[in-house]
C-alpha positions in Angstrom: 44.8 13.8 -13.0 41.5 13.2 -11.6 40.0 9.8 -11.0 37.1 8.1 -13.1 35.7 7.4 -9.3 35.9 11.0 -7.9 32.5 12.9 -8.1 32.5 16.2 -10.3 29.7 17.7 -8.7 27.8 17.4 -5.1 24.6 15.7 -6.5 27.4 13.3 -7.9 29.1 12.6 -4.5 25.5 12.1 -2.7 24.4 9.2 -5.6 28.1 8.1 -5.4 27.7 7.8 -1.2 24.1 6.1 -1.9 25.3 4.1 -4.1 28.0 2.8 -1.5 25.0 1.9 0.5 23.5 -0.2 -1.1 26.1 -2.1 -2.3 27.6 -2.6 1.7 24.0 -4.0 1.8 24.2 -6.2 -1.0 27.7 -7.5 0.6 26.4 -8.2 3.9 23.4 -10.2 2.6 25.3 -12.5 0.0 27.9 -12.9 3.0 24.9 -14.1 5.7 23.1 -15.8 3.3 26.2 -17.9 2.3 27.6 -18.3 5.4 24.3 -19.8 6.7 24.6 -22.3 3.3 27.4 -23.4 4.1 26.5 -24.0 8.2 23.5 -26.0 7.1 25.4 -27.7 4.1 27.9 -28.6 6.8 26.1 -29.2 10.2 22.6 -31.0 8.8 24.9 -33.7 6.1 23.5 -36.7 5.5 25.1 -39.0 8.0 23.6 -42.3 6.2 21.9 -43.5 9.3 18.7 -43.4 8.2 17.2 -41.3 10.9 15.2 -38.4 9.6 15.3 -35.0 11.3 12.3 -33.9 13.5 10.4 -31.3 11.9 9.7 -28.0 13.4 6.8 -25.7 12.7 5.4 -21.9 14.5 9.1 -20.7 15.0 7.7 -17.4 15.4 11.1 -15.8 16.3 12.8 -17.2 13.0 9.4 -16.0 10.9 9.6 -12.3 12.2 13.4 -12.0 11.5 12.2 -13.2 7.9 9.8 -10.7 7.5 10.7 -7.9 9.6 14.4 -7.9 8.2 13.5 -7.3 4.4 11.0 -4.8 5.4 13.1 -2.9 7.6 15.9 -2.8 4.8 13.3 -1.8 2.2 12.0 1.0 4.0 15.8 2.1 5.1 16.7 2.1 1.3 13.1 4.0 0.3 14.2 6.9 3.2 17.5 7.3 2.4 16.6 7.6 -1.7 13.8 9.9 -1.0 16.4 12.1 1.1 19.0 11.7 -1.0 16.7 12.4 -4.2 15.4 15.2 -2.0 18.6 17.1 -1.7 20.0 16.6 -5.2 16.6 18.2 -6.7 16.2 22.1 -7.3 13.3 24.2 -5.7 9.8 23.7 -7.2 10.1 27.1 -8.7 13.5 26.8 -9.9 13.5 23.5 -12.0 14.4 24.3 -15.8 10.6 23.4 -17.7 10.9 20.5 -20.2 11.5 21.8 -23.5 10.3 19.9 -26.6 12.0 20.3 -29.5 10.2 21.7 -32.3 11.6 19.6 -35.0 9.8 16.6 -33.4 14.2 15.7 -32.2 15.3 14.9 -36.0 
């Protein structure tokens, strides 16, 4: 008996693999971005002494990662659908044309 998960066709098993992807992606994200909640929730606590933390500003570093990270995943995810979208896809000249139906679908 085959599995619901197993992929009938190639174009199937590339989406599936793609698919994969992105969710890893998703995983590692929610993990980082928790992990550094629960750092900050941990390390910066109130400590009811009244003091108030020094503020920091032009952390250049810290605003690359913040911008260059995204991007970098964006355009990693936009390559590898293009590719992927790429190699699932026909030849120009062999798609199958659109074919209205005459009936208007009824």
């Amino acid at each position: 008996m085959r599995s619901i998960f197993s992929s009938a066709t190639l174009e199937a098993e590339r989406l599936h693999t793609l698919d994969v992807y992105f969710i890893i992606a998703a995983l590692g994200i929610f993990l980082l971005v928790a992990a550094l909640v629960v750092y900050n929730s941990v390390k910066f606590m109130d400590k009811g002494d009244g003091h108030e933390p020094e503020q920091t500003s032009s952390n250049l570093k810290l605003e690359a990662a913040m911008i260059g990270g995204p991007t970098i995943l964006v355009v990693l995810f936009f390559f590898l659908t293009v590719n992927t979208t790429r190699a699932i896809l026909p030849p120009e000249g062999q798609r199958t044309p659109a074919v209205r139906c005459p009936s208007g679908g009824k």
